[in-house]
PLY file of the C-alpha trace (Angstrom):
ply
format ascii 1.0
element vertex 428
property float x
property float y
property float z
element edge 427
property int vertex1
property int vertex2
end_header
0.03 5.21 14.84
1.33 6.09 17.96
1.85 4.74 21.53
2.65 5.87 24.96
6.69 5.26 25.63
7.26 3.81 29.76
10.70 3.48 30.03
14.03 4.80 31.76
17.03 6.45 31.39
17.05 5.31 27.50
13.77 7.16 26.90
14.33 9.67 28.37
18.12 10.77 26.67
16.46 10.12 23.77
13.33 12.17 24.11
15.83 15.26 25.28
17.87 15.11 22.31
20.82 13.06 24.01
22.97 10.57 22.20
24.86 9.02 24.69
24.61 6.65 27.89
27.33 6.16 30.62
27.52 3.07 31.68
28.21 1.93 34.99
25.70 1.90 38.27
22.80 -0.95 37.96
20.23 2.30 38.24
21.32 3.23 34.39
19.79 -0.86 32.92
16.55 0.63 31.15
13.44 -1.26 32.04
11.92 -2.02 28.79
9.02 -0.63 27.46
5.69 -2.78 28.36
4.52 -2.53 24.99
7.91 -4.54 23.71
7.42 -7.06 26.70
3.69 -8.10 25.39
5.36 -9.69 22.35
8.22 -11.03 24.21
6.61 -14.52 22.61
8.01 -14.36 19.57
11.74 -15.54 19.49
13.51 -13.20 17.65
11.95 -10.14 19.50
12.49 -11.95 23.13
16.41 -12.36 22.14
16.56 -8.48 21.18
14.78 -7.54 24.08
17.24 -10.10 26.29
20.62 -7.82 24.90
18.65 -4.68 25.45
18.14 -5.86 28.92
21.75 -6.10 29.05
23.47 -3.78 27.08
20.92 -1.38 24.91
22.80 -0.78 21.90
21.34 0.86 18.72
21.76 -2.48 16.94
19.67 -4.21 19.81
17.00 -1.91 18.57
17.43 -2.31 14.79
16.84 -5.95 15.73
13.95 -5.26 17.71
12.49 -2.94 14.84
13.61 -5.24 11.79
11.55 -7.93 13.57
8.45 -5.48 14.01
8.73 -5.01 10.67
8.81 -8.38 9.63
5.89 -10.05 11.89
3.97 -6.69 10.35
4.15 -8.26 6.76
3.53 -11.88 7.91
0.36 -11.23 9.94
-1.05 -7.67 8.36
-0.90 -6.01 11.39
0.69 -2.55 10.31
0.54 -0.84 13.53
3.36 -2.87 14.72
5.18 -0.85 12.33
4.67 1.80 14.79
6.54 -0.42 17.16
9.32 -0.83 15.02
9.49 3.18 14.73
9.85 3.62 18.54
12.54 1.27 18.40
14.29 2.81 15.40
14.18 6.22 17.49
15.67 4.78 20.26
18.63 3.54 18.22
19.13 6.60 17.04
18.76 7.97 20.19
21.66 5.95 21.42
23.37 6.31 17.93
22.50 8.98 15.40
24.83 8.07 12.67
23.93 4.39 12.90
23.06 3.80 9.36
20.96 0.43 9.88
18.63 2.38 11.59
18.50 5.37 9.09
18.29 2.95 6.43
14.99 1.47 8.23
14.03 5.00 9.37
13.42 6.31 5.88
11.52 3.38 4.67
9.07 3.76 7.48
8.48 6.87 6.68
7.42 5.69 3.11
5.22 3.21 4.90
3.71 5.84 6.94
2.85 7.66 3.75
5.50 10.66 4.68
6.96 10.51 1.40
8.74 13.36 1.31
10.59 13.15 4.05
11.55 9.26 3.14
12.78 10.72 0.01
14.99 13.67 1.42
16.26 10.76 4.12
17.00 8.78 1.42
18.98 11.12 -0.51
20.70 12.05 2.69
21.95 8.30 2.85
22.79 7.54 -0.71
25.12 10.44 -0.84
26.81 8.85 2.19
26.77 5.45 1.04
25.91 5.38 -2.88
26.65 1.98 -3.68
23.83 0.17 -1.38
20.78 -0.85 -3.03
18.49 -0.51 -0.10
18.14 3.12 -0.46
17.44 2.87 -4.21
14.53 0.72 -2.75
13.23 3.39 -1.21
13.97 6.18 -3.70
11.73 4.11 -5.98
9.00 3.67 -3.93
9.51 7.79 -2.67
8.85 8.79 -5.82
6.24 6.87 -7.64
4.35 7.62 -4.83
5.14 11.61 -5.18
4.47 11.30 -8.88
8.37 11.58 -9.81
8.42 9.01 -12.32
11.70 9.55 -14.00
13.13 10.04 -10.59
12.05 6.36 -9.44
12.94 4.68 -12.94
16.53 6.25 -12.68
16.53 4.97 -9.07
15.08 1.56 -9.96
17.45 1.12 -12.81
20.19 1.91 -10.51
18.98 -0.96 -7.92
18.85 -3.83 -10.59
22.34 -2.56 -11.60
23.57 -3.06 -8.33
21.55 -6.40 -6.97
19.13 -7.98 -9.33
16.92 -9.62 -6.84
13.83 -9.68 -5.76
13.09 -6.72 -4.27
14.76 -5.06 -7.52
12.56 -6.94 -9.82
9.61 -6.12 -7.89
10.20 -2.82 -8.26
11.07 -2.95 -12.36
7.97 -4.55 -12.57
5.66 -2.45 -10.52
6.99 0.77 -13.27
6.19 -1.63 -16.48
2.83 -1.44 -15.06
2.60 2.21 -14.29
3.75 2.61 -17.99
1.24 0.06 -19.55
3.78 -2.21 -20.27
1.39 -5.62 -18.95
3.60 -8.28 -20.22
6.72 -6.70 -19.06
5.22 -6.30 -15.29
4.17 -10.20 -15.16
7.61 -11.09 -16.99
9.90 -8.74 -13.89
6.91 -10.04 -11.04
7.47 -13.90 -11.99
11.00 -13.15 -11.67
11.24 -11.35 -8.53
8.88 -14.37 -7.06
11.12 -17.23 -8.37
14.60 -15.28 -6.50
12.96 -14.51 -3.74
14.39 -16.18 -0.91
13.64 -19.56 -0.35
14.27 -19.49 3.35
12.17 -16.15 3.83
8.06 -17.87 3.23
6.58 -14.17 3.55
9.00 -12.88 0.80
7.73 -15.89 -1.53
4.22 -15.27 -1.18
4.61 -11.89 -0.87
6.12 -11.32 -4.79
3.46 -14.20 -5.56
0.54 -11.96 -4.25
2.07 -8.72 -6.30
2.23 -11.10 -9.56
-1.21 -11.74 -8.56
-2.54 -7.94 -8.26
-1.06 -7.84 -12.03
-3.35 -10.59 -13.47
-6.42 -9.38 -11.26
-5.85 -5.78 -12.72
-5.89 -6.88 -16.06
-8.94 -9.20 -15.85
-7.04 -12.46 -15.91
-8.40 -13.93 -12.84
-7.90 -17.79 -13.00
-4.21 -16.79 -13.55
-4.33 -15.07 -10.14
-6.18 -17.51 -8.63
-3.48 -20.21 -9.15
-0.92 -18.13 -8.17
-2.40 -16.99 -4.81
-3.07 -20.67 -4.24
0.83 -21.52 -4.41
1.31 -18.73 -1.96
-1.14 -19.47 0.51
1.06 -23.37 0.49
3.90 -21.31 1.19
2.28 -19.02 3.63
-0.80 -20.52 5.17
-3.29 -18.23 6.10
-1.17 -15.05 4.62
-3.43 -12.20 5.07
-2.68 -10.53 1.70
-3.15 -13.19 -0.21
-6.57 -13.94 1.11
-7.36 -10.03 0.19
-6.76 -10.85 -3.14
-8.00 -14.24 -3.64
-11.36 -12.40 -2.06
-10.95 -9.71 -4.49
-10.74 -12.55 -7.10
-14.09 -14.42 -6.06
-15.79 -10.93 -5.77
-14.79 -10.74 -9.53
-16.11 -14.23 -10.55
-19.81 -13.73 -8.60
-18.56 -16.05 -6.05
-19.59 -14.33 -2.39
-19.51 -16.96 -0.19
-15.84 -17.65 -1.49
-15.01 -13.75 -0.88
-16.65 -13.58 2.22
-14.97 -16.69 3.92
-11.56 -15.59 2.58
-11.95 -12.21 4.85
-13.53 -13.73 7.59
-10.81 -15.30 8.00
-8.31 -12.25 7.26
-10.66 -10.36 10.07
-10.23 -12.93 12.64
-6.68 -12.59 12.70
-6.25 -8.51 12.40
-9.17 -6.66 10.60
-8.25 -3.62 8.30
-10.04 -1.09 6.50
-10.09 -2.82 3.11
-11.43 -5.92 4.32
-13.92 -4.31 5.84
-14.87 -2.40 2.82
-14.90 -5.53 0.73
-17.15 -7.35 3.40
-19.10 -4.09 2.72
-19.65 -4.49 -0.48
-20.66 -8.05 -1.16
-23.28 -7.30 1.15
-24.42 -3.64 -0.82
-24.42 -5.95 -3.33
-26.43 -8.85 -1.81
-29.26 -6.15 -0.84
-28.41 -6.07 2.53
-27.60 -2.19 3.17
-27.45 -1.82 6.46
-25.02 -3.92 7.07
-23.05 -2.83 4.45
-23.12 0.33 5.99
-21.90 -1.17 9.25
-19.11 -2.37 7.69
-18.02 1.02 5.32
-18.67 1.93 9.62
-16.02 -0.19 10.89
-13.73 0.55 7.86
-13.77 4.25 8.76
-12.77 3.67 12.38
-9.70 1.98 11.35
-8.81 4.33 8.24
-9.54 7.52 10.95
-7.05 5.68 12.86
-3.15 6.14 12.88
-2.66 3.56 10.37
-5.36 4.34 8.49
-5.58 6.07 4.91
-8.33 8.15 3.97
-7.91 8.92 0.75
-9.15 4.85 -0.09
-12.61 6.77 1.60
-12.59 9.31 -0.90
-12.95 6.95 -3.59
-15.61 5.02 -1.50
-17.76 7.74 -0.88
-17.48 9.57 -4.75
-18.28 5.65 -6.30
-21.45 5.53 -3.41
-22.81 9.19 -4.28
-22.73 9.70 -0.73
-20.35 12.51 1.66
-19.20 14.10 -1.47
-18.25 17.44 -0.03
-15.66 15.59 2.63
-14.19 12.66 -0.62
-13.52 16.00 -2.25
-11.65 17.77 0.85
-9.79 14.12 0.96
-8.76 13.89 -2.70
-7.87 17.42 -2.64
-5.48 17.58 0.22
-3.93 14.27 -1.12
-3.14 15.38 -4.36
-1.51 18.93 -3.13
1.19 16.28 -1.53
1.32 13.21 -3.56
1.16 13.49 -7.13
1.13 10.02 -8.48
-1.42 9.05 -10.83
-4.03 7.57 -8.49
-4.14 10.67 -6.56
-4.80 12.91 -9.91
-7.34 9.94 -10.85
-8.99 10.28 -7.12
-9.28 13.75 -7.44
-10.47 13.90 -10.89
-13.55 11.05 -10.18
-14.43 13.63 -7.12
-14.38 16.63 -8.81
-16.96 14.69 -11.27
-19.22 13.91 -8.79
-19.09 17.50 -7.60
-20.27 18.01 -11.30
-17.43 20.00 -11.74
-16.61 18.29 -15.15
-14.04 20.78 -16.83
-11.63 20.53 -13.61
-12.11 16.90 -13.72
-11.12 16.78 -17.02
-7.76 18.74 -16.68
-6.90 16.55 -13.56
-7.61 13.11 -15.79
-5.36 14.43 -18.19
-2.59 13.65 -15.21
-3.75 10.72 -14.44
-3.50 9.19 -17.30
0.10 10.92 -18.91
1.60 7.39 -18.26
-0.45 5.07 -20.46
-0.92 3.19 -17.32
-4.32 0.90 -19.12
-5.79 0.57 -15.92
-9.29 0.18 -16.27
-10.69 2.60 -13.53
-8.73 5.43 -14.45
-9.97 4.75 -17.99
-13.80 4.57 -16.82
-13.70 7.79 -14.57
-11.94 9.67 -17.75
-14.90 8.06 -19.74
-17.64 9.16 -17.42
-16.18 12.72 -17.16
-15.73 12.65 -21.10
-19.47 11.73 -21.20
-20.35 14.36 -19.10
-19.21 17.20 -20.96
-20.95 15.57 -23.98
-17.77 14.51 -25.73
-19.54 11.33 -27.46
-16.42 9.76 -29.21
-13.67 10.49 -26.42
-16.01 8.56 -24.18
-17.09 5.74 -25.96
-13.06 5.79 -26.70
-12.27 5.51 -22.92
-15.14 3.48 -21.72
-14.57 0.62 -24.31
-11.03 0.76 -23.21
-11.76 0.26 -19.68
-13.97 -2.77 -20.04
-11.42 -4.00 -22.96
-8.88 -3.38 -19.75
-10.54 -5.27 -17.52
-14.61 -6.24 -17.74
-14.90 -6.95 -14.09
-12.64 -4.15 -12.95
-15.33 -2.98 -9.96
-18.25 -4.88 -8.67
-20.50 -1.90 -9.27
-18.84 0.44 -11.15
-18.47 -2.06 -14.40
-21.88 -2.48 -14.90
-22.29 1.67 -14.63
-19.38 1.83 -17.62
-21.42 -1.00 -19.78
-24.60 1.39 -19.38
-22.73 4.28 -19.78
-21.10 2.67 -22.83
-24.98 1.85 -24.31
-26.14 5.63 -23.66
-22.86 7.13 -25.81
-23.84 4.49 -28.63
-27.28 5.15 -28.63
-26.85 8.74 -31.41
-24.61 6.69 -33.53
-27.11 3.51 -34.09
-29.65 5.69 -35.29
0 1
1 2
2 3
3 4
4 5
5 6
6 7
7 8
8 9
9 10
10 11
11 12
12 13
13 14
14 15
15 16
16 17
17 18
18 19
19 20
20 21
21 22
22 23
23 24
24 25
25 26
26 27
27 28
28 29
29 30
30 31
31 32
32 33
33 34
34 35
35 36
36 37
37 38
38 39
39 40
40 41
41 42
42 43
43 44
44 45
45 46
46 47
47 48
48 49
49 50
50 51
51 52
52 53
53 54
54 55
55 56
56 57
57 58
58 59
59 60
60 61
61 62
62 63
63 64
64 65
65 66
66 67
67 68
68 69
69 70
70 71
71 72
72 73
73 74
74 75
75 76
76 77
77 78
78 79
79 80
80 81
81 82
82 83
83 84
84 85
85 86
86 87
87 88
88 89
89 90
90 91
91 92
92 93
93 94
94 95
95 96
96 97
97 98
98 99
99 100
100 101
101 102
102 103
103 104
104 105
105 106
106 107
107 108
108 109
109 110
110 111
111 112
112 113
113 114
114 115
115 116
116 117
117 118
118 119
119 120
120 121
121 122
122 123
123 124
124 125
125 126
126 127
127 128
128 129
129 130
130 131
131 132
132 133
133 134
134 135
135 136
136 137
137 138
138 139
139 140
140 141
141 142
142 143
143 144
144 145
145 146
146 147
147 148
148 149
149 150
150 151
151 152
152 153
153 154
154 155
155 156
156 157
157 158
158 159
159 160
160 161
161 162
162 163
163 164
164 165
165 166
166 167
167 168
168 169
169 170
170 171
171 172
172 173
173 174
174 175
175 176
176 177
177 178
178 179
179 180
180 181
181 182
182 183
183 184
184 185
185 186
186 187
187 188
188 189
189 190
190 191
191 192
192 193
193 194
194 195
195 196
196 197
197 198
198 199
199 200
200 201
201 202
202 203
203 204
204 205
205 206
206 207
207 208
208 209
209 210
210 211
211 212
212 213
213 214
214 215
215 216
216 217
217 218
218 219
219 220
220 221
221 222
222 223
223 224
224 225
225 226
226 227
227 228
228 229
229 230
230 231
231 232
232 233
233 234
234 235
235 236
236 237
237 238
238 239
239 240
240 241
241 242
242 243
243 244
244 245
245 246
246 247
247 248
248 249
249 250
250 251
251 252
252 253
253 254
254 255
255 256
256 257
257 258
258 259
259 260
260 261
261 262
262 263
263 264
264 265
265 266
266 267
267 268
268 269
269 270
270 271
271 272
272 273
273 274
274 275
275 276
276 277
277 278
278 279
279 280
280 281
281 282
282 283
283 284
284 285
285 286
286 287
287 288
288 289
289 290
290 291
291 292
292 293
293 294
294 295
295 296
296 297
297 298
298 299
299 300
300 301
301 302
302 303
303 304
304 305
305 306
306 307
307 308
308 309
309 310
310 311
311 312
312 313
313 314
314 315
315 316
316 317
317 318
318 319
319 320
320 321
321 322
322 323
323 324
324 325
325 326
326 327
327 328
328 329
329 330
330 331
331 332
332 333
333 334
334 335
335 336
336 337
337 338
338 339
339 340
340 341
341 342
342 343
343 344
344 345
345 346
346 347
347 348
348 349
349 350
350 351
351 352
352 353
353 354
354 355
355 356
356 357
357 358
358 359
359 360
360 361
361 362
362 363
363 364
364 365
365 366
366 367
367 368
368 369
369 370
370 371
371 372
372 373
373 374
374 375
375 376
376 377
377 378
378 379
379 380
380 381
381 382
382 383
383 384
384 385
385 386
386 387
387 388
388 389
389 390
390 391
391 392
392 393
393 394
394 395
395 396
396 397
397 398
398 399
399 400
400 401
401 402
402 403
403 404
404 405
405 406
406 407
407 408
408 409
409 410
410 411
411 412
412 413
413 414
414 415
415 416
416 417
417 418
418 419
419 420
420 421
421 422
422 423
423 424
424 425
425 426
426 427
């Protein structure tokens, strides 16, 4: 997620640990970074890069990064988060107790899955400045994603308290669903999407497409469909929504639908999950090798420094296929995050390994919030099944499908046979 700095004096003081620049001779105006002049197109980012030219003050920078940051939502390109980062470090470079661009600093880190260190920045900040919501923001999404639960509701709690908005609602909502609360999630989603600001069109579709993940996890796809319509009006061509109005065809049977929708995400920047869904419909068409061509392409970017992994370790324990290195994945995740998913991750692996009693222990974790989410309800099924516990898994695989009955394009249809096989003793 990285790139190769080219600049000046700026750079260079910042590289060495300085925090100052004397101003003065014509030889100390930085030359700015190539990288920042190839986007020098987009308004905002040409006027930051015009008062760096000028005078290169650590708010220049927060400008520069807060528009990185921005443009990285809009379009879906996340490596220009790695852009903002660069500029972030050279604010702080110029300014180490600039809190803007702390603030920013510890919620990239968050995005660049380094949650630990977002959370100690975070804490850092809020004992400086314990009244600003922002860092609560990050607290929250810290520690869900470290598996501190209490930590982030106590932190999310604390946001609402001090700006019910958006963002806060978002937040509320995305802990109603950890916690199985459904109705609750869709009630704090609609309301974070209906304050979000008018004037900000990726904000709006943004909250829309989270309200729409909520319906799609729970089955209740026309619902989603409808929503991710009025945010694709607010934000044409919005690459997340597309995703997920994919992921919503995929559901229905509808291919053609899917496939368009990512086409069109691909065209404009291609990342690992869309290439994984492309995948998929075609597994599921019959056409495997270029399926595999596109699980191919996926693994490029998620090898890459903005990719994630651990979605391959879930790919390849579903597939049957590179179990030994999903394991490795799973494993090293969960020793640093955690969070549900990661226990849930791990668990399905450690299945597939046919090591059912671990699985079993690490299921246990995944599911200590109630979360009702269908997968993590089929893999505890499945491992259930395994160790020839009849009742817990006809338990857990009629709650998955009750969940959500399309919750996986393949996967489903393994929980409705698996669900047959269980029942088969008792009918007798």
């Amino acid at each position: 997620m990285s790139n190769v700095w080219k600049i000046s004096l700026v750079v260079v003081l910042a590289l060495c640990g300085a925090c100052s620049i004397e101003r003065g001779s014509a030889s100390e105006i930085p030359v700015i970074d190539k990288e920042f002049l190839a986007d020098a197109g987009d308004p905002k980012i040409q006027a930051a890069l015009d008062t760096i030219g000028k005078d290169p003050s650590s708010g220049a920078y927060v400008s520069l990064a807060s528009r990185y940051i921005s443009i990285a939502r809009e379009s879906g390109n996340f490596s220009l988060n790695r852009k903002a980062e660069k500029a972030i470090d050279m604010a702080l470079g110029i300014k180490p107790d600039d809190l803007r661009a702390r603030k920013l600093k510890a919620s990239l880190l968050a995005t660049f899955h380094r949650f630990d260190e977002a959370r100690a920045l975070a804490n850092e900040l809020r004992a400086e400045i314990p009244g600003d919501p922002f860092i609560y923001g990050v607290l929250v999404d810290a520690n869900v994603e470290l598996g501190n639960y209490e930590e982030a509701i106590a932190a999310a709690q604390k946001m609402v308290d001090l700006k019910p908005n958006s963002s806060s609602y978002a937040r509320a909502a995305h802990l109603r669903s950890l916690y199985g609360d459904h109705k609750g999630a869709v009630e704090l989603y609609t309301l974070a999407a209906r304050t979000a600001d008018p004037g900000d069109n990726e904000a709006q579709s943004w909250c829309l497409v989270t309200l729409a993940k909520e319906h799609i996890k729970h089955g209740e796809l026309d619902q989603a469909e409808k929503i991710l319509a009025e945010s694709l009006a607010i934000s044409p061509g919005y690459g997340l929504a597309l995703l997920e109005r994919a992921n919503v065809f995929i559901a229905k049977g509808d291919y053609q639908q899917a496939r368009a929708n990512l086409t069109e995400v691909i065209g404009k920047y291609p990342t690992q999950e869309t290439y994984i869904r492309v995948g998929d419909i075609d597994l599921a068409s019959g056409n495997s090798a270029a399926a595999d061509e596109n699980y191919k392409k996926a693994e490029e970017i998620g090898r890459g420094d903005d990719g994630d992994m651990h979605r391959f370790a879930l790919l390849w324990a579903d597939r049957g296929v590179r179990l030994d290195e999903a394991l490795a994945i799973a494993q090293k995740d969960y020793e640093t995050n955690k969070d549900i998913y990661a226990s849930d991750i791990l668990a399905w692996c450690l299945y597939k390994a046919g090591r059912y009693d671990d699985a079993k222990q690490i299921i246990t974790q995944a599911m200590r919030l109630n979360t009702n989410d269908a997968r993590i309800l089929y893999h505890a099924g499945m491992i259930h099944k395994a160790l020839g516990e009849s009742r817990e898994a006809r338990e857990f695989l009629t709650a998955a499908l009750r969940a959500n009955p399309s919750f996986d394009l393949f996967q489903a249809d393994v929980a409705r046979q698996a669900l047959q096989e269980v029942d088969k003793p008792a009918s007798r």
